[in-house]
C-alpha positions as CSV (number, residue, x, y, z in Angstrom):
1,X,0.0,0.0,0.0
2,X,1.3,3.4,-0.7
3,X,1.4,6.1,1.6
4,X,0.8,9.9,0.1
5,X,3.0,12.0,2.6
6,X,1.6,15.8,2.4
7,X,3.5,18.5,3.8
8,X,1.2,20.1,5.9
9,X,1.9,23.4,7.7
10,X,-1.1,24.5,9.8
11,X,0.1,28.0,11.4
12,X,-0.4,26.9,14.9
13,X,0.5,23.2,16.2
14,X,3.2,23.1,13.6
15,X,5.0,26.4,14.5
16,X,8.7,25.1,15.8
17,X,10.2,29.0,16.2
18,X,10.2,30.6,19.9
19,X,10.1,34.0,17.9
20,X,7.1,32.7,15.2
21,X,5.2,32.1,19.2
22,X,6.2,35.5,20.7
23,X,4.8,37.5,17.9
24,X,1.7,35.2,17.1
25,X,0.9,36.0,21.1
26,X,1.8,39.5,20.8
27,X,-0.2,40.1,17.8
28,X,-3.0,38.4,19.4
29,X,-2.9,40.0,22.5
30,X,-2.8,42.9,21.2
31,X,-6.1,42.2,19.5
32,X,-7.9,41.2,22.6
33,X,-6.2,44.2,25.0
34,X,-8.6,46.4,26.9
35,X,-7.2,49.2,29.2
36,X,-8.5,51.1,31.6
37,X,-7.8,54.8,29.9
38,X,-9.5,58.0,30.0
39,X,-7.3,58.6,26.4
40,X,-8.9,55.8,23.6
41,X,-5.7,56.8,21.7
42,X,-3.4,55.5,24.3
43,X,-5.1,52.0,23.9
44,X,-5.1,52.3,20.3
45,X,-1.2,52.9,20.6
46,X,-0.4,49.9,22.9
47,X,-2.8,47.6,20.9
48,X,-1.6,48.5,17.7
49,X,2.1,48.5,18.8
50,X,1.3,44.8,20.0
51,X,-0.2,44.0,16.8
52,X,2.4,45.5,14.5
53,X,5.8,43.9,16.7
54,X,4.3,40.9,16.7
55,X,3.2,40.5,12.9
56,X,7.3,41.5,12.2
57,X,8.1,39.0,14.7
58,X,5.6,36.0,13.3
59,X,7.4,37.3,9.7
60,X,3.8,38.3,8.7
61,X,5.1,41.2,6.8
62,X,2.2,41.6,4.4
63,X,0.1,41.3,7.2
64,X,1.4,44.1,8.9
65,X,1.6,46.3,5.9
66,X,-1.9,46.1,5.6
67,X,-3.1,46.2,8.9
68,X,-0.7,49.5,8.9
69,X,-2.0,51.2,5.7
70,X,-6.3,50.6,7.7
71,X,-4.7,52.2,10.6
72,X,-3.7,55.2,8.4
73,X,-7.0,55.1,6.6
74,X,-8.9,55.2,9.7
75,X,-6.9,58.0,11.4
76,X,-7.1,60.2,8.0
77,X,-11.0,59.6,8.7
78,X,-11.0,60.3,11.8
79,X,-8.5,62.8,12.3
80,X,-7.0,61.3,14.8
81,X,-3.3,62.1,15.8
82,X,-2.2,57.9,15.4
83,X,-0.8,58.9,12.8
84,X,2.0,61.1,14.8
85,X,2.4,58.7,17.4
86,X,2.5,56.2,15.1
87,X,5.4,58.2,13.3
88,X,7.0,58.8,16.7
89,X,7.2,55.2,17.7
90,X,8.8,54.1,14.1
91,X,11.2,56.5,14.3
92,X,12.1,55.2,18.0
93,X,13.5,51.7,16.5
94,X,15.9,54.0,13.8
């Protein structure tokens, strides 16, 4: 009898990289964060600083691009100031 052996990569009982982990709970976590703020745009910045570390950390680049570019859409919308702090934040890391 012959056996058909599919490689089979399912994103979550198959990831073997510590870092792949960290960011798939970091971007998760982020998701899910609540905090106790009077500011909504100080929640916005921790939860979308989770999200974005730990897409680059799970090397979901595209991912993070486009979770990036609705951010900007939304703050241009809303006229928020994410975009600054946003700004602020990336030029941190350089």
């Amino acid at each position: 009898m012959n056996i058909i052996h599919r490689p089979v990569y399912d994103d979550h009982f198959d990831i073997t990289k510590e870092h792949f982990k960290l960011g798939k709970s970091l971007y998760y976590f982020g998701k899910a964060i609540v905090l106790r703020e009077a500011d909504p745009s100080k929640q916005d910045l921790v939860s979308h600083s989770m999200q974005f570390l730990g897409l680059g950390l799970y090397n979901k680049f595209n991912r993070a691009l486009d979770l990036l570019e609705s951010w900007i859409a939304t703050a241009k919308t809303n006229k928020t100031h994410v975009l600054s702090q946003m700004q602020v934040i990336l030029n941190s890391f350089w």
